[in-house]
VEXMITI-753822 format. One line per field, with one value per residue: residue number from 1; x, y, z of N, C-alpha, C, O in turn; residue in one letter. Coordinates in nm, 4 decimals. Each point is the difference from the previous one (the first is absolute). Layout:
REM VEXMITI-753822
num	[NUM	...];
n_X	[X	...];
n_Y	[Y	...];
n_Z	[Z	...];
ca_X	[X	...];
ca_Y	[Y	...];
ca_Z	[Z	...];
c_X	[X	...];
c_Y	[Y	...];
c_Z	[Z	...];
o_X	[X	...];
o_Y	[Y	...];
o_Z	[Z	...];
residuo	[A	...];
This chain:
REM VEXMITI-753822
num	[1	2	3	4	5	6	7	8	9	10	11	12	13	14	15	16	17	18	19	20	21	22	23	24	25	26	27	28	29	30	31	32	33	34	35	36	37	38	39	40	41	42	43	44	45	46	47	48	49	50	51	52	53	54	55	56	57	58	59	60	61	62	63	64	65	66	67	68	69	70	71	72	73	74	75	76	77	78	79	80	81	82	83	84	85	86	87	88];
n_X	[5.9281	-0.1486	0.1425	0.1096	0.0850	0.0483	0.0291	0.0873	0.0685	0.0953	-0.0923	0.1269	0.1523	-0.0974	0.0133	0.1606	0.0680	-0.0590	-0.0073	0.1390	-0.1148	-0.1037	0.1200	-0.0109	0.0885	-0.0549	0.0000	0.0178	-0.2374	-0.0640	0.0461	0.0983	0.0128	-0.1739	0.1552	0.0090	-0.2142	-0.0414	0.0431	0.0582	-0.2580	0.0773	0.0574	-0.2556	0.0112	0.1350	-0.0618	-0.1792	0.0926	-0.0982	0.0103	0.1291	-0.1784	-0.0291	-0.0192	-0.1566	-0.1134	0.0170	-0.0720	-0.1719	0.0709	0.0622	-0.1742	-0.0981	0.1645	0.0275	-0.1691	-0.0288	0.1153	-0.0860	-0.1883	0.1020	-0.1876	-0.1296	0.0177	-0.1368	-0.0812	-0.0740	0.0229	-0.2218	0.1283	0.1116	-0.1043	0.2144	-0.2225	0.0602	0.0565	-0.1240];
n_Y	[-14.6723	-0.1511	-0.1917	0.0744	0.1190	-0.0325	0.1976	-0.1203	-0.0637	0.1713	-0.1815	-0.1600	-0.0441	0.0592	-0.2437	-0.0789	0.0068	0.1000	-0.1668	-0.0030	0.0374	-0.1782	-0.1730	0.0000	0.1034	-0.1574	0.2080	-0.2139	0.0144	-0.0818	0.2562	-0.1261	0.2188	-0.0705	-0.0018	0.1823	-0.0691	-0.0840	-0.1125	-0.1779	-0.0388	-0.0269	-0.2627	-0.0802	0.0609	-0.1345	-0.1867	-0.1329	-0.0267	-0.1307	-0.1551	-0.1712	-0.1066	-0.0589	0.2272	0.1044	-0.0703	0.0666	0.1918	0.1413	0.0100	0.0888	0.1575	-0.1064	-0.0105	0.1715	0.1305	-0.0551	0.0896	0.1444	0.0087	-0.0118	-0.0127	-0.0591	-0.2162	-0.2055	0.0787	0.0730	0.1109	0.1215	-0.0074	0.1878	-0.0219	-0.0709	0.1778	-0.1749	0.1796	-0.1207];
n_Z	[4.2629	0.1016	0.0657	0.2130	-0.1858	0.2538	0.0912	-0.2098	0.1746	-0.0008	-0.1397	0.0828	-0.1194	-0.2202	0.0258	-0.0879	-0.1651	-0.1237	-0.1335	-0.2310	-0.2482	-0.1220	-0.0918	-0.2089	0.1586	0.1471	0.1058	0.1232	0.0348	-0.2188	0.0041	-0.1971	-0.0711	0.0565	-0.1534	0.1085	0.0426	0.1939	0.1551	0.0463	0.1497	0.2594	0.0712	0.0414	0.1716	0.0495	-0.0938	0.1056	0.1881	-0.0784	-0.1674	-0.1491	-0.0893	-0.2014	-0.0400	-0.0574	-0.1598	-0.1973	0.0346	-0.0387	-0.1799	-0.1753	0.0352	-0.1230	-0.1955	-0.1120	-0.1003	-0.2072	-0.1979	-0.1348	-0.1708	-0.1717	0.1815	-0.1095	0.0641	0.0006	0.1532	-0.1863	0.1997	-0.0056	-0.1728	0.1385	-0.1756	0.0587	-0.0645	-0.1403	0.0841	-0.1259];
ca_X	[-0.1235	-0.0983	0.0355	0.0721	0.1225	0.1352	0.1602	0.1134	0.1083	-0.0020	-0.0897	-0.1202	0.0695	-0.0716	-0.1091	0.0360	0.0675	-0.1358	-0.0288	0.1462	-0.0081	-0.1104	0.0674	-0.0169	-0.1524	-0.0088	0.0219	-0.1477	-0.0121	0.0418	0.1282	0.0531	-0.0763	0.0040	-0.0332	-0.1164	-0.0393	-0.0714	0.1613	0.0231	-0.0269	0.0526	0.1277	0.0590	-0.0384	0.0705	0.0681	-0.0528	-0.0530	-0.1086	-0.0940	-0.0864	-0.0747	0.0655	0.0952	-0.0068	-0.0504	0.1107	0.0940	-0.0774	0.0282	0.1094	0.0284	-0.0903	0.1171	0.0781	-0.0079	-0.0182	0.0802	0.0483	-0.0678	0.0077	0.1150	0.0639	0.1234	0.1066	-0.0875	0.1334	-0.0730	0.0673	0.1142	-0.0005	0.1085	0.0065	0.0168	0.1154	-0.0211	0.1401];
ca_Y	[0.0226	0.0477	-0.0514	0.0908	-0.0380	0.0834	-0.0185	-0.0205	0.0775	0.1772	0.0700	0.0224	0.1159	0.1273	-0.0442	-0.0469	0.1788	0.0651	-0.0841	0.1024	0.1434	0.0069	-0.0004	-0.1526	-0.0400	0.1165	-0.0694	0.0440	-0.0119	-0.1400	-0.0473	0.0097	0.0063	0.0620	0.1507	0.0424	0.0637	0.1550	0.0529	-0.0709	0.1142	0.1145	0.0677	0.0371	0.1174	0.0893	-0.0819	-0.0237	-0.0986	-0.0659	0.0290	-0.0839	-0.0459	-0.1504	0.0320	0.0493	-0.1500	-0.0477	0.1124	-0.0639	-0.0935	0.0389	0.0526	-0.0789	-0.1426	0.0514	0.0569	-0.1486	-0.0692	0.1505	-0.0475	-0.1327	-0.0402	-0.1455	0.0430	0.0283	0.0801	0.1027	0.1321	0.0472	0.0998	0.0916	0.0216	0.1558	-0.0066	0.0298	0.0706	-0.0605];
ca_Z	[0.0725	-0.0852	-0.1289	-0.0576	-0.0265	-0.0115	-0.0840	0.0793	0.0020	0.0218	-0.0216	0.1153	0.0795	0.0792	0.0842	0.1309	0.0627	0.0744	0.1276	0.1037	0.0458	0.1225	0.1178	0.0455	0.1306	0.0998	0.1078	0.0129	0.1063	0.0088	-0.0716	-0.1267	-0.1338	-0.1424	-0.0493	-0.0831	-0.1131	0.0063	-0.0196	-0.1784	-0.0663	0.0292	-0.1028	-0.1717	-0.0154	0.0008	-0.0628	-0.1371	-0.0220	-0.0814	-0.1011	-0.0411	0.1163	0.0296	0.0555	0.1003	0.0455	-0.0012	0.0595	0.1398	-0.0395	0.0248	0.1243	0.0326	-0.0105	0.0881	0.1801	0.0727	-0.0095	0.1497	0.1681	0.0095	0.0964	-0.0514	0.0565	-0.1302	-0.1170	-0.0410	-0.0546	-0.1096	0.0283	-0.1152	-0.1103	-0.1250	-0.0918	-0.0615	-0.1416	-0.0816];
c_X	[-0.1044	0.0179	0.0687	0.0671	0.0811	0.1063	0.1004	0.1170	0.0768	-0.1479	-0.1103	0.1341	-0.0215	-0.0883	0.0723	0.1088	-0.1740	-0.0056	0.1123	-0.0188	-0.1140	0.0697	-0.0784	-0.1104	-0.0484	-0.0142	-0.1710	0.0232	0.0346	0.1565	0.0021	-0.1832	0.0191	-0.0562	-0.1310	-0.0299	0.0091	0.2073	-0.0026	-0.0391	0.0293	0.1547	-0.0398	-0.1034	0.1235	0.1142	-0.0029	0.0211	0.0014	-0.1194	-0.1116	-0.0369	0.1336	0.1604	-0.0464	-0.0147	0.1725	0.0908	-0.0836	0.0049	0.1594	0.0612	-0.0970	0.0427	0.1037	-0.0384	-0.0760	0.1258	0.1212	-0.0466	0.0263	0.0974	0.0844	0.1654	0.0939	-0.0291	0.1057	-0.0867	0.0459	0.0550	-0.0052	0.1482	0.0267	0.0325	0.1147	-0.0433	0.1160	-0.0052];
c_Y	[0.0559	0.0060	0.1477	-0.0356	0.1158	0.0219	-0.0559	0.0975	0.0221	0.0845	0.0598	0.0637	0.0878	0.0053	-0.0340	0.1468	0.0210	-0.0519	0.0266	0.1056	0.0174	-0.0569	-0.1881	-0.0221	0.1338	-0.1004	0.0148	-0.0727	-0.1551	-0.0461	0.0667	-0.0654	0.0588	0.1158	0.0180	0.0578	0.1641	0.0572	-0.0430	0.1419	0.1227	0.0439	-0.0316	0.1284	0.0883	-0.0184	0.0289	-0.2029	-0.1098	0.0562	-0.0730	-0.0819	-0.1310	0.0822	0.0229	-0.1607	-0.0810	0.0649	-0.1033	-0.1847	-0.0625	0.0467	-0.1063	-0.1297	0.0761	-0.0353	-0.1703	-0.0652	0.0856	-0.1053	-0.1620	-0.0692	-0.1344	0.0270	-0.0100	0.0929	0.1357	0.0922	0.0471	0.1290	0.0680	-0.0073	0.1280	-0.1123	0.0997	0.0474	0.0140	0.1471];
c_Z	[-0.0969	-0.1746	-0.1081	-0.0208	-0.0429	-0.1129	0.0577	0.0109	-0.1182	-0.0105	0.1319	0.0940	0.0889	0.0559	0.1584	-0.0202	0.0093	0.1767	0.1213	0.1104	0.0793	0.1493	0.0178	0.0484	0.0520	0.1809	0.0398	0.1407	0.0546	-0.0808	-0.0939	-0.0691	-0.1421	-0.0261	0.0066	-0.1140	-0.0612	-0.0235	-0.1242	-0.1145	-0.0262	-0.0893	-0.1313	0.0214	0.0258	-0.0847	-0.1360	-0.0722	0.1425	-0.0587	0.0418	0.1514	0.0079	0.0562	0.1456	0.0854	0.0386	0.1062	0.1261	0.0362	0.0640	0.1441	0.0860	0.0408	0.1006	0.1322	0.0474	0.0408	0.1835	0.1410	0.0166	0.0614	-0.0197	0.0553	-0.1608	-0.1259	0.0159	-0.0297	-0.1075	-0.0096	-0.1302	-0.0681	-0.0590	-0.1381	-0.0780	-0.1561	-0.1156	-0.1038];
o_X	[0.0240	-0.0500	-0.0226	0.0233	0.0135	0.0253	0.0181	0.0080	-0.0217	-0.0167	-0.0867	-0.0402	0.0276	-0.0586	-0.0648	-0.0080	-0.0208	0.0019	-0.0100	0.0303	-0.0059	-0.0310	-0.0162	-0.0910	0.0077	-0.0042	-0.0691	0.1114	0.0403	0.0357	-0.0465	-0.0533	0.0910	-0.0955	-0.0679	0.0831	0.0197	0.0291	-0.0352	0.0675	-0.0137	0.0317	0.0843	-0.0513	-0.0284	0.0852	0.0646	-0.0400	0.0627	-0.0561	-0.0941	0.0720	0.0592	0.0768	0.0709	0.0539	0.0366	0.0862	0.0517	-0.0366	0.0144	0.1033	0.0240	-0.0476	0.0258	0.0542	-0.0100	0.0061	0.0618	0.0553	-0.0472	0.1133	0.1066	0.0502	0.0821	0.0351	0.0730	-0.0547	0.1098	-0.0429	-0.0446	0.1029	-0.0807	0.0796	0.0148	-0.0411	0.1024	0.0844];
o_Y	[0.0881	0.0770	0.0165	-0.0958	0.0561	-0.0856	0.0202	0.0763	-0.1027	0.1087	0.0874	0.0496	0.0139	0.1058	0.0323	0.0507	-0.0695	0.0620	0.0102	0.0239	0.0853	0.0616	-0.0519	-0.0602	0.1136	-0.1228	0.0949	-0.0344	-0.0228	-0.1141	0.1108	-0.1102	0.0505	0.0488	-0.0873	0.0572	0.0742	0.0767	0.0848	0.0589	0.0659	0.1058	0.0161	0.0113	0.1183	0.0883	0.0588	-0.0380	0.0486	0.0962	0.0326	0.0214	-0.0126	-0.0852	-0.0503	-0.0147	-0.0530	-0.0824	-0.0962	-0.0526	-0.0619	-0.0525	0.0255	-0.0558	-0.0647	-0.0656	-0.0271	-0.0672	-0.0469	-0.0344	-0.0516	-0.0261	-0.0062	0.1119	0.0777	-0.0159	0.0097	-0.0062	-0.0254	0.0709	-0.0437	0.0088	0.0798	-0.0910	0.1170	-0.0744	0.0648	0.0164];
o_Z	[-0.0825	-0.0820	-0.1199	0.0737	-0.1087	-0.0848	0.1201	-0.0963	-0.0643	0.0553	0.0000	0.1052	0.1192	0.0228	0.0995	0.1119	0.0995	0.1063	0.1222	0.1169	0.0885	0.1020	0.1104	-0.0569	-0.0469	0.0062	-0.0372	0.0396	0.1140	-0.0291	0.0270	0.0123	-0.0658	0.0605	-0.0540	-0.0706	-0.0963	-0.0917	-0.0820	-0.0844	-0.1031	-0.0545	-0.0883	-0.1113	-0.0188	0.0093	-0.0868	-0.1100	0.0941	0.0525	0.0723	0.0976	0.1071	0.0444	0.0871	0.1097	0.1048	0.0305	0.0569	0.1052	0.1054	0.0417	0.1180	0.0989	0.1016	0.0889	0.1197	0.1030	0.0956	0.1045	0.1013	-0.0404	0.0613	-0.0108	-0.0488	-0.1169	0.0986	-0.1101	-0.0496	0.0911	-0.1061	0.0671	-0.0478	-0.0237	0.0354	-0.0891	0.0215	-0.0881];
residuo	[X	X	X	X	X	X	X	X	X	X	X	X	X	X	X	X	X	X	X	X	X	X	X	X	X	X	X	X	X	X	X	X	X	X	X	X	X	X	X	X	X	X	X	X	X	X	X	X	X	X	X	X	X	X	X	X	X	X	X	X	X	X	X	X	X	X	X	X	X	X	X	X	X	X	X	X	X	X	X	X	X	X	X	X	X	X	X	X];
């Protein structure tokens, strides 16, 4: 989006544990959205990251494909689901 180009995994890691820990979506009055802003801001103020503008873009981003994909009624379509990630 907006001709950013993300990290691939392991390096952008600590971008979707952010997105963990923000909790994915949030519930609003028409279903599953997306994070707001203003929260994004709130845990790297208490955090300390996200930093940079294309993280914070990417986290919103990210919780954004979620919560379309949360609301998408299609009968063959497979919501999407949380994984424990496995630490080696």
């Amino acid at each position: 989006m907006l001709g950013l180009k993300y990290p691939n995994p392991p390096d952008g890691l600590y971008l979707v544990n952010i997105l963990i820990d923000l909790g994915w979506s949030e519930n609003n009055s028409f279903g599953v959205g997306p994070l707001q802003w203003f929260e994004i801001k709130a845990y790297a103020d208490a955090v300390g990251v996200p930093t940079e503008p294309w993280e914070f873009r990417c986290v919103r981003d990210m919780s954004n494909a979620y919560a379309i994909e949360k609301n998408n009624n299609e009968i063959m379509r497979i919501a999407p689901y949380e994984r424990e990630i496995e630490n080696d």
